[in-house]
LUMDO-13158 format. One record per atom (N, C-alpha, C): x negated, y negated, z negated; residue in three letters. Coordinates in pm, whole numbers, padded with zeros to 5 digits, always signed. Atoms other than C-alpha are relative to their C-alpha. Layout:
XYZAla ...
END
This chain:
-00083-00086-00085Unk -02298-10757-18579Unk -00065+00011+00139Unk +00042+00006-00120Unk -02410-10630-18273Unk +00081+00002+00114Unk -00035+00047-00099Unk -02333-10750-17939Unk +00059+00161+00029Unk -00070-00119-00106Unk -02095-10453-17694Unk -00102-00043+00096Unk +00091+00011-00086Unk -02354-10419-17399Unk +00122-00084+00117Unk -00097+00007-00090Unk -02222-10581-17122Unk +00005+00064+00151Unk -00013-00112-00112Unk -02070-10413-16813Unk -00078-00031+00132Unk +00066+00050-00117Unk -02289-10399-16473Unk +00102+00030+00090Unk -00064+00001-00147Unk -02132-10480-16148Unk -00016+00139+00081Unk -00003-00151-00105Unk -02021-10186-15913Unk -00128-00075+00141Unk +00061+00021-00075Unk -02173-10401-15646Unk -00035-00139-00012Unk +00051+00177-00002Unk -02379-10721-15629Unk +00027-00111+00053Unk -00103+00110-00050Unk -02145-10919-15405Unk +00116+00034+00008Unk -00147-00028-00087Unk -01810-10915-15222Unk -00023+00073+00155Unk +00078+00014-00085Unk -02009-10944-14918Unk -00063+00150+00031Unk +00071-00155-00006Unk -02230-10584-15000Unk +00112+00073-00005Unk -00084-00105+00064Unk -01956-10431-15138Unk +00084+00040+00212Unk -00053+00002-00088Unk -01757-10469-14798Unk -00072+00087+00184Unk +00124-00077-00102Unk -02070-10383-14584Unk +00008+00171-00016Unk +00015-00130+00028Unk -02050-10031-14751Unk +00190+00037+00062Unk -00135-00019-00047Unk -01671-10011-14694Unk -00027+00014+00143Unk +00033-00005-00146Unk -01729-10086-14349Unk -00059+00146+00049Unk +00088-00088-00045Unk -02033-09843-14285Unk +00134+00133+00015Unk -00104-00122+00018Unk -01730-09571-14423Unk +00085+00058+00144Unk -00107+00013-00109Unk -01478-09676-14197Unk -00023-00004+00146Unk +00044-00045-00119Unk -01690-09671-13889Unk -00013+00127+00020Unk -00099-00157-00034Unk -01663-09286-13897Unk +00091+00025+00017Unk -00125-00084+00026Unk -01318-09264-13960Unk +00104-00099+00090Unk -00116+00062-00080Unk -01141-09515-13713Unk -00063-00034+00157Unk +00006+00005-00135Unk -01131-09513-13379Unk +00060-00139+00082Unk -00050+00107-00094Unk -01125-09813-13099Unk +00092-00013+00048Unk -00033+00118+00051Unk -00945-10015-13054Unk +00020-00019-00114Unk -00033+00055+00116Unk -00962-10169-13420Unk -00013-00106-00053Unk +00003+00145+00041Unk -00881-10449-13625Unk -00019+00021-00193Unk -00002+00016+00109Unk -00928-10496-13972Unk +00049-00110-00085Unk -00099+00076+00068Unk -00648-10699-14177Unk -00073-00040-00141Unk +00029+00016+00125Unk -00800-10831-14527Unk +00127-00063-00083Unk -00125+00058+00060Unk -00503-10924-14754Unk -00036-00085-00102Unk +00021+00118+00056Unk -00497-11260-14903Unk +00035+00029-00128Unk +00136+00036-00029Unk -00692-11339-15125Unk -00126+00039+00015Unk +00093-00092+00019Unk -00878-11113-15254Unk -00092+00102+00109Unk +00009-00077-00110Unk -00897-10872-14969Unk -00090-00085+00172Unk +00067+00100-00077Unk -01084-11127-14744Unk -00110+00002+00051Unk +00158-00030-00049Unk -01457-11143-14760Unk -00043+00150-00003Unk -00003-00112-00045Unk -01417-10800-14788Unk +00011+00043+00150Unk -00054-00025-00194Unk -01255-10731-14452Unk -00096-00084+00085Unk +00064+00040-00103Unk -01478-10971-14312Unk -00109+00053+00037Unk +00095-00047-00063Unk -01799-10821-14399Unk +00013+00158+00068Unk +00022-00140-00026Unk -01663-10474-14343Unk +00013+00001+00197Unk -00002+00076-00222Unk -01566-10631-13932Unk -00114+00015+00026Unk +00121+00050-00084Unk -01914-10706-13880Unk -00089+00088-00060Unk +00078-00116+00037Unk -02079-10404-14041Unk +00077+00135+00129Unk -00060-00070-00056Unk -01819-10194-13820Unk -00021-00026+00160Unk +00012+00083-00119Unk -01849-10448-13498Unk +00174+00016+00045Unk -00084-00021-00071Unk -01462-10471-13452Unk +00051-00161-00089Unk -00033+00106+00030Unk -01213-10766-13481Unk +00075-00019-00156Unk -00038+00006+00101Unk -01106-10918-13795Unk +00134-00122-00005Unk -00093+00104-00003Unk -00799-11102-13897Unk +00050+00006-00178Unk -00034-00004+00131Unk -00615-11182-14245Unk +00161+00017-00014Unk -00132+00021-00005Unk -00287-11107-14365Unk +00118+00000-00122Unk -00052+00081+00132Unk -00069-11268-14607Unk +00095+00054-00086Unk -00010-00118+00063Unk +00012-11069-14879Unk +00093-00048-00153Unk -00036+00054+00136Unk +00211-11170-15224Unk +00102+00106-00085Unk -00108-00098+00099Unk +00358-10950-15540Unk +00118-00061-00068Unk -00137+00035+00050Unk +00699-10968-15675Unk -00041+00032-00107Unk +00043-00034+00164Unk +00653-11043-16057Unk +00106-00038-00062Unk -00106+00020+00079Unk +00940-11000-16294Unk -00029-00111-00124Unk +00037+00089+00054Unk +00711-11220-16511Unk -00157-00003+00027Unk +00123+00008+00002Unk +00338-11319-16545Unk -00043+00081+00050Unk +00116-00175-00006Unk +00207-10949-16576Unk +00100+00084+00056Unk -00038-00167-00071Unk +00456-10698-16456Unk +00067-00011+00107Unk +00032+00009-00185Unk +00392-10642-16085Unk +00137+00133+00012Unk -00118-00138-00059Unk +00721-10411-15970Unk +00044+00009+00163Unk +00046-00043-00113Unk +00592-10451-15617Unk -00043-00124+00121Unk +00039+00073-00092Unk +00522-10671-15309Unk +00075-00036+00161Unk -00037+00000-00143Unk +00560-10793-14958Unk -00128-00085+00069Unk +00107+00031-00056Unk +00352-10905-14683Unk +00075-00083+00119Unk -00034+00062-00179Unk +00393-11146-14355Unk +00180-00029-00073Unk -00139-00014-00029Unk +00777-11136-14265Unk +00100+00134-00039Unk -00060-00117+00047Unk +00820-10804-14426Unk +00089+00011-00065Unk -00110-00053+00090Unk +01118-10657-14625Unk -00128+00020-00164Unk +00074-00079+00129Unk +00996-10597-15054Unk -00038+00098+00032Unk -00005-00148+00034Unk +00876-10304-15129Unk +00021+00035-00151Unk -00042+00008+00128Unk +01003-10223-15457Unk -00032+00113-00056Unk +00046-00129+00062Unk +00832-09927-15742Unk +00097+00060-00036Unk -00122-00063+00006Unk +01086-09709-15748Unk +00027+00030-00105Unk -00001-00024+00097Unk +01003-09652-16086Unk +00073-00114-00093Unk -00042+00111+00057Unk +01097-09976-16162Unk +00225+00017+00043Unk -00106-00024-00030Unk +01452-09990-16258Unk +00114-00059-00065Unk -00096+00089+00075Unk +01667-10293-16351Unk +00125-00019-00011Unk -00182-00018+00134Unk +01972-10361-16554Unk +00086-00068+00102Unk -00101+00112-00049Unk +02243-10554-16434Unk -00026-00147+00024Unk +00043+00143+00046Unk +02128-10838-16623Unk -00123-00049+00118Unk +00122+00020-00064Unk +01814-10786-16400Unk -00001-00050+00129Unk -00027-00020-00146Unk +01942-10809-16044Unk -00052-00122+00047Unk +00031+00105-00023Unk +01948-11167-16017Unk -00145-00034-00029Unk +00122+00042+00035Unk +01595-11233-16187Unk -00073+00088+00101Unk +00031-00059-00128Unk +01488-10975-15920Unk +00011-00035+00140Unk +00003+00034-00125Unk +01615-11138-15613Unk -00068-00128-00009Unk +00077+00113+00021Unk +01463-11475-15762Unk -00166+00025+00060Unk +00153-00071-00017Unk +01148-11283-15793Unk -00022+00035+00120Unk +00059-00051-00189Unk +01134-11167-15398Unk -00008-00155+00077Unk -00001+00160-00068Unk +01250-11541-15325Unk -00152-00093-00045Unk +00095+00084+00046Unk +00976-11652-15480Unk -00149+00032+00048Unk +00154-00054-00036Unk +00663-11432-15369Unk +00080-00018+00178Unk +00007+00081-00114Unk +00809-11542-15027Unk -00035-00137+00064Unk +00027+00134+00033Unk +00789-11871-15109Unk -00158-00028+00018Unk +00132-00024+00020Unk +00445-11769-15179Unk -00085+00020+00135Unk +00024+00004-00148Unk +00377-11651-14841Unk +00002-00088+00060Unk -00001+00155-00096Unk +00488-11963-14682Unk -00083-00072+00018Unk +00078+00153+00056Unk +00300-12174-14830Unk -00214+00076+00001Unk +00175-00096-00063Unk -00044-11923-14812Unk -00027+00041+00135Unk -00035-00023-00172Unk -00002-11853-14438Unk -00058-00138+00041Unk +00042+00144-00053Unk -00047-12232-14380Unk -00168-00025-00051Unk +00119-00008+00093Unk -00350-12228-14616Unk -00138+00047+00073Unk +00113-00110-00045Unk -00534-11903-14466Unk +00024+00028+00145Unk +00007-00015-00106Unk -00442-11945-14126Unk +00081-00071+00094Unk -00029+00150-00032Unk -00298-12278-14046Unk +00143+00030+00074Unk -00109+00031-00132Unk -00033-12307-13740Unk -00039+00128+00087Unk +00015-00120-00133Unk -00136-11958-13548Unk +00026+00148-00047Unk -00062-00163+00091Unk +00031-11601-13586Unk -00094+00055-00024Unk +00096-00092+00053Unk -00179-11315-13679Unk -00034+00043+00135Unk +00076+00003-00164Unk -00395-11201-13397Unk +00107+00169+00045Unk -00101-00165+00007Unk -00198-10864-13208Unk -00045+00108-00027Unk +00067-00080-00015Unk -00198-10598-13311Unk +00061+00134+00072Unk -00068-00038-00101Unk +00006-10415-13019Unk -00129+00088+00038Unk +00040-00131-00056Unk -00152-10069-12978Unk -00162-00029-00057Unk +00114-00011+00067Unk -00444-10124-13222Unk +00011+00058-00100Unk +00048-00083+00095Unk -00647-09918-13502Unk +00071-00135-00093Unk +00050+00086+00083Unk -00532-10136-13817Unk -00029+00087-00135Unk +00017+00034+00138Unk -00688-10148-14140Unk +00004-00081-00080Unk -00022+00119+00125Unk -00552-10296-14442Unk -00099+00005-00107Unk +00118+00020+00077Unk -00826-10422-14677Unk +00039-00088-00130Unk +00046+00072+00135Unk -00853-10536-15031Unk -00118+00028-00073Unk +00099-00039+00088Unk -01041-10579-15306Unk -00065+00081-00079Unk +00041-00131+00069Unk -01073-10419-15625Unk +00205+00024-00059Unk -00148-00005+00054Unk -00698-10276-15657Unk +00038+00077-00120Unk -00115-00055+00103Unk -00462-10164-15946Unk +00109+00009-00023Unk -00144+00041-00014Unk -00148-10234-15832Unk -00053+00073+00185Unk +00000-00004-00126Unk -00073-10032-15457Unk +00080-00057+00070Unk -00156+00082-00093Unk +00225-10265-15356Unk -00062-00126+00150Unk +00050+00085-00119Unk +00025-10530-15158Unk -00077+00107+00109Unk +00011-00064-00106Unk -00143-10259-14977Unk +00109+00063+00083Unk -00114-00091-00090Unk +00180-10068-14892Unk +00075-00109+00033Unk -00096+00146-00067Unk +00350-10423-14809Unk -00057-00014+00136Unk +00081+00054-00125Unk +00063-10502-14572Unk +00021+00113+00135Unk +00004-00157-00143Unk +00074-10122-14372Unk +00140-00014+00072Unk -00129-00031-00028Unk +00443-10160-14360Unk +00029-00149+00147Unk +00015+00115-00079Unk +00401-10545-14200Unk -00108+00017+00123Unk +00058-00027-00091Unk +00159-10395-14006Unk +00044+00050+00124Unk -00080-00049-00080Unk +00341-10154-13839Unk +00162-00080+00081Unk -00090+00102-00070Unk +00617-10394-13764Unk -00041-00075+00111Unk +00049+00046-00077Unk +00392-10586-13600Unk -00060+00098+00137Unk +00048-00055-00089Unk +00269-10337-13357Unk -00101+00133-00039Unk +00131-00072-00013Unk +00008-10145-13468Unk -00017+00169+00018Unk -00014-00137+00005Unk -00065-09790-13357Unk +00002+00113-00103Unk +00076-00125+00090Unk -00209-09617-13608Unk -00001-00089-00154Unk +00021+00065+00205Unk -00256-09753-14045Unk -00074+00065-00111Unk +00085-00065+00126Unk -00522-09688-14286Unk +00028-00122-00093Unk -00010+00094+00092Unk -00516-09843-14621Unk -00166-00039-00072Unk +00100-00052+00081Unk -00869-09915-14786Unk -00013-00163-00089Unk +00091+00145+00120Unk -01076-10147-15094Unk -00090+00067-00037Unk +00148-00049+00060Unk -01390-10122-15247Unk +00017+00006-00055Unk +00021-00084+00135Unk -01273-10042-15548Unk +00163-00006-00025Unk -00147-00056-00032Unk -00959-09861-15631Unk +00019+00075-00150Unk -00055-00096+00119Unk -00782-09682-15964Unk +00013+00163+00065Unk -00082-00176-00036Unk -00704-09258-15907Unk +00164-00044+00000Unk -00151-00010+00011Unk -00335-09373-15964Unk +00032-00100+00113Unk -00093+00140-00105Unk -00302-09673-15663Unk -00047+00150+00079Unk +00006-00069-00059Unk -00482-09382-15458Unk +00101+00113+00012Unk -00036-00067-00007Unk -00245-09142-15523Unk +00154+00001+00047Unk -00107+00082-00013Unk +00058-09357-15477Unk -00030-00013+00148Unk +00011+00009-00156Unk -00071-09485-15106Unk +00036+00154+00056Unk -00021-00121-00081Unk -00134-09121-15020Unk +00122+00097-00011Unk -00095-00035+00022Unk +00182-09032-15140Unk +00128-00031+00129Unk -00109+00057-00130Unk +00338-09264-14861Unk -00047+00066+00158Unk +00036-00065-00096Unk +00138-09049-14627Unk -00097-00122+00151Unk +00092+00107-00125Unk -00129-09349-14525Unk -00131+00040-00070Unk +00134-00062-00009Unk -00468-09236-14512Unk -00066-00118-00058Unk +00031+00180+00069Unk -00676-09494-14755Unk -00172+00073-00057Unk +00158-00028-00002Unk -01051-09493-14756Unk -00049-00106-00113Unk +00046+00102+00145Unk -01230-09634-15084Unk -00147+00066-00089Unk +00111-00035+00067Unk -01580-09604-15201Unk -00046+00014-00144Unk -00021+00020+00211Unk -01535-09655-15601Unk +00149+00030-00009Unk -00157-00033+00034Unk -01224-09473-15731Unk -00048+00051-00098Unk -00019+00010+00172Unk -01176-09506-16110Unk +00117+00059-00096Unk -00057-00034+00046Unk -01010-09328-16349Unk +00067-00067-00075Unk -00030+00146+00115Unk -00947-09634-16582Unk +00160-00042+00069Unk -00054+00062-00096Unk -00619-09753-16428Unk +00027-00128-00037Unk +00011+00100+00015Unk -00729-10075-16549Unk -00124-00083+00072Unk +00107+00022-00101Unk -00997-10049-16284Unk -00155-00109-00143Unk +00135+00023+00101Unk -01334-10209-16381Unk -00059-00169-00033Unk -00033+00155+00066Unk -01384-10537-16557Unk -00084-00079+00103Unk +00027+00119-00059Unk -01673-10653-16329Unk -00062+00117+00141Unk +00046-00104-00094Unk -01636-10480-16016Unk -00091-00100+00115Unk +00086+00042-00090Unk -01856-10750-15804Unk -00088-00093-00070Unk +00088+00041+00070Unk -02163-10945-15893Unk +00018-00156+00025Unk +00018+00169-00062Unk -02081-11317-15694Unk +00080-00015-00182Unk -00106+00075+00137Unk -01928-11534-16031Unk +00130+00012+00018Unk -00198-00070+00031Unk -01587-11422-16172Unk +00047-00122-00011Unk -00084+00131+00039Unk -01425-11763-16085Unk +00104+00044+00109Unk -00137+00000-00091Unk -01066-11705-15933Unk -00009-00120+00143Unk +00005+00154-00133Unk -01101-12066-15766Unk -00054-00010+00060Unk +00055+00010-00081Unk -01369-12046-15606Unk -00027+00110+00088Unk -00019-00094-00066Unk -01348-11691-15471Unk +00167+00003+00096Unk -00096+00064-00063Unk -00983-11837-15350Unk -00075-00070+00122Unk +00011+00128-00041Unk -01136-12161-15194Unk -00094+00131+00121Unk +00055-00094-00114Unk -01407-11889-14987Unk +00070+00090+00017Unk -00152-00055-00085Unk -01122-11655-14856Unk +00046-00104+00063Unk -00035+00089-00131Unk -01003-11953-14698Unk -00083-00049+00125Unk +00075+00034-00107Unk -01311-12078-14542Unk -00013+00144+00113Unk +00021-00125-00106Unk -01387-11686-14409Unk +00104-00010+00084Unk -00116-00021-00041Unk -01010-11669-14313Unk -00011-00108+00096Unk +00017+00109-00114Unk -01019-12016-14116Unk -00103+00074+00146Unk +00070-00006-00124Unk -01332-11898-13912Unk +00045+00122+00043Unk -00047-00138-00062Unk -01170-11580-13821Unk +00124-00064+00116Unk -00101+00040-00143Unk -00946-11804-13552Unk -00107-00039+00122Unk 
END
């Protein structure tokens, strides 16, 4: 039997991939700017796209509301309110397993906040450019959690972007009327199995998001 070929990386790091993001987004945002990466994923992204751009970087803590394992029916970010898929649309029976579920990706926050950025708020962003940054998305709830926590916090202006993105999260952001910049946008809306080249280990692409995130104080 012969082997399925296997799939090549969109980009050969996290690191490159982010550099190109960046390069983007230095056309399209204006100074004062900050660039938010959303935990975890969203991280070494945002960092290298900061220092390809030359503006400040910060991280911001990001977690989905899951009715179980796999089905994501939306998010929150920071101190934010849910954001809930409107599509999503539970029973009676559901209500309670739903407010569990927000109690719990808060929970989540708590406890990642301390993690990715110890004892100190998020840097301000009081009359700054922000950009919210992830990875490779398929789900738009942590981005529209983060814009929304953004804006709470201060920020003038809100773009959404990742280096790699589905046609259906894109169409969803721009639906909320936030401008979202993304260099790989996929028709698949199972996005692409190996969208970066560093090793596909969860843990240790965790464990570096923290170190980047730490030196960003």
């Amino acid at each position: 039997m012969t082997e399925a070929p296997q799939q090549n990386a969109l980009y050969p790091s996290r690191s490159g991939a982010g550099a190109m993001l960046g390069r983007q987004l230095y056309q399209r945002i204006p100074s004062p700017s900050i660039l938010l990466g959303i935990t975890p994923s969203g991280v070494e992204i945002a960092a290298s796209a900061s220092q390809a751009m030359g503006c400040r970087f910060d991280v911001i803590v990001g977690a989905h509301v899951r009715m179980d394992k796999t089905e994501i029916v939306g998010a929150m970010a920071e101190d934010g309110d849910a954001i809930i898929d409107q599509r999503f649309e539970p029973g009676f029976s559901q209500i309670d397993a739903l407010q569990e579920a927000v109690d719990r990706a808060r929970r989540v926050i708590k406890s990642e906040r301390v993690l990715f950025r110890g004892q100190r708020a998020i840097k301000s962003l009081e009359g700054m450019n922000v950009v919210v940054v992830d990875g490779h998305v398929t789900s738009p709830w942590k981005l529209l959690a983060a814009a929304i926590a953004a804006k709470e916090l201060g920020a003038l202006r809100i773009w959404a972007a990742a280096a790699v993105s589905t046609q259906s999260v894109q169409e969803r952001i721009r639906a909320r009327r936030i401008e979202f910049v993304c260099p790989s946008i996929l028709m698949d809306a199972k996005g692409h199995a190996l969208p970066f080249g560093d090793a596909n280990d969860p843990s240790a692409e965790r464990l570096k998001s923290i170190v980047v995130a730490r030196q960003a104080a």
